[in-house]
C-alpha positions as CSV (number, residue, x, y, z in Angstrom):
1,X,163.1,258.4,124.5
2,X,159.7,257.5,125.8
3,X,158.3,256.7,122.1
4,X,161.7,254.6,121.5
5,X,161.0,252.5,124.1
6,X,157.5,251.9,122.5
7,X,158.6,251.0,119.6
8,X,161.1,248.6,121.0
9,X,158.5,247.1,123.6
10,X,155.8,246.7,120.3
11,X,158.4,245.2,118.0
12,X,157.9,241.4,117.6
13,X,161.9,241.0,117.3
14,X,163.6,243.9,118.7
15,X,166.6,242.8,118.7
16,X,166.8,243.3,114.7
17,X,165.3,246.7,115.2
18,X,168.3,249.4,115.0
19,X,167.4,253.1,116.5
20,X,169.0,256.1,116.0
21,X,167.6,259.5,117.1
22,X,168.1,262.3,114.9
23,X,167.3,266.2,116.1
24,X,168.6,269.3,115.7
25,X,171.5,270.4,117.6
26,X,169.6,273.5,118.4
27,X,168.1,271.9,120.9
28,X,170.2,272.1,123.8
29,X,167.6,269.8,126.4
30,X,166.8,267.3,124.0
31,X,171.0,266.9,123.6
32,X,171.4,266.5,126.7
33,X,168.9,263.9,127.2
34,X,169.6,261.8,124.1
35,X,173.6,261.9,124.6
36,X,173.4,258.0,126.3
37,X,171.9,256.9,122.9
38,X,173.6,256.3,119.5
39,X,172.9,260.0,117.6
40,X,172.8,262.0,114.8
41,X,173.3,265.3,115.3
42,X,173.3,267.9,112.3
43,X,173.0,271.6,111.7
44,X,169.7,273.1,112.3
45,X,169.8,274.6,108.7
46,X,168.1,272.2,106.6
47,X,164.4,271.8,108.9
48,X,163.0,268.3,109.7
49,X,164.8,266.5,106.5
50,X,168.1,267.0,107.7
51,X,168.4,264.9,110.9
52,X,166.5,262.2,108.9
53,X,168.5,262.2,106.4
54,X,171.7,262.1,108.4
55,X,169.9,259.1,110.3
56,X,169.4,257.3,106.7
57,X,172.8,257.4,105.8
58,X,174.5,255.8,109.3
59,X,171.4,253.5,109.2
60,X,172.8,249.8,108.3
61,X,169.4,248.0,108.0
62,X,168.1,247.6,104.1
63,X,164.5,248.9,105.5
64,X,164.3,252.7,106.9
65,X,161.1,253.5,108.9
66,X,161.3,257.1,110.2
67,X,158.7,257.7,112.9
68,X,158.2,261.0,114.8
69,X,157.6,261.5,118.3
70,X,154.2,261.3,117.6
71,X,154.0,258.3,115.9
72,X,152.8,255.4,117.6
73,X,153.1,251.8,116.4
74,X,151.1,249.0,116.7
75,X,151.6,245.8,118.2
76,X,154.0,243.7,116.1
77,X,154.7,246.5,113.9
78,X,157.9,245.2,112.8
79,X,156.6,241.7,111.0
80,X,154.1,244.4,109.0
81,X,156.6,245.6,108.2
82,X,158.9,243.1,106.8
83,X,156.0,241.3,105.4
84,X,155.3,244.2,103.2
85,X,159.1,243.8,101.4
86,X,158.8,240.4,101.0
87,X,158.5,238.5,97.9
């Protein structure tokens, strides 16, 4: 949650920014946590790829960034971005 909200805070336009959490439902705490956010849950078979994957296909933007929880943007990483596709 706490590297959501930095990604939302760095994003130039976050209001075209759509975030979904993905995890494994192994993990009971993190469950419980995310459950007031829109989420992805999937079977822990299937390692890291799996709850990304399940994010991609609910995902209705036409450019998918996965970032980790320790990823951390840059200011205005959203425009990058974009910039990058267009053209």
């Amino acid at each position: 949650a706490e590297i959501r909200k930095l990604f939302i805070d760095r994003a130039a336009e976050p209001h075209r920014v759509e975030y979904i959490f993905a995890f494994d439902d192994d993990d009971t705490d993190t469950r419980t946590r995310l459950r007031r956010f829109r989420s992805v849950t999937v079977p822990p078979a299937g390692g890291i790829v799996a709850p990304i994957n399940a994010a991609a296909r609910v995902a209705r933007g036409e450019i998918l960034v996965m970032a980790a929880d320790d990823c951390l943007p840059p200011p205005r990483w959203d425009v990058g971005v974009w910039q990058a596709f267009q053209g």
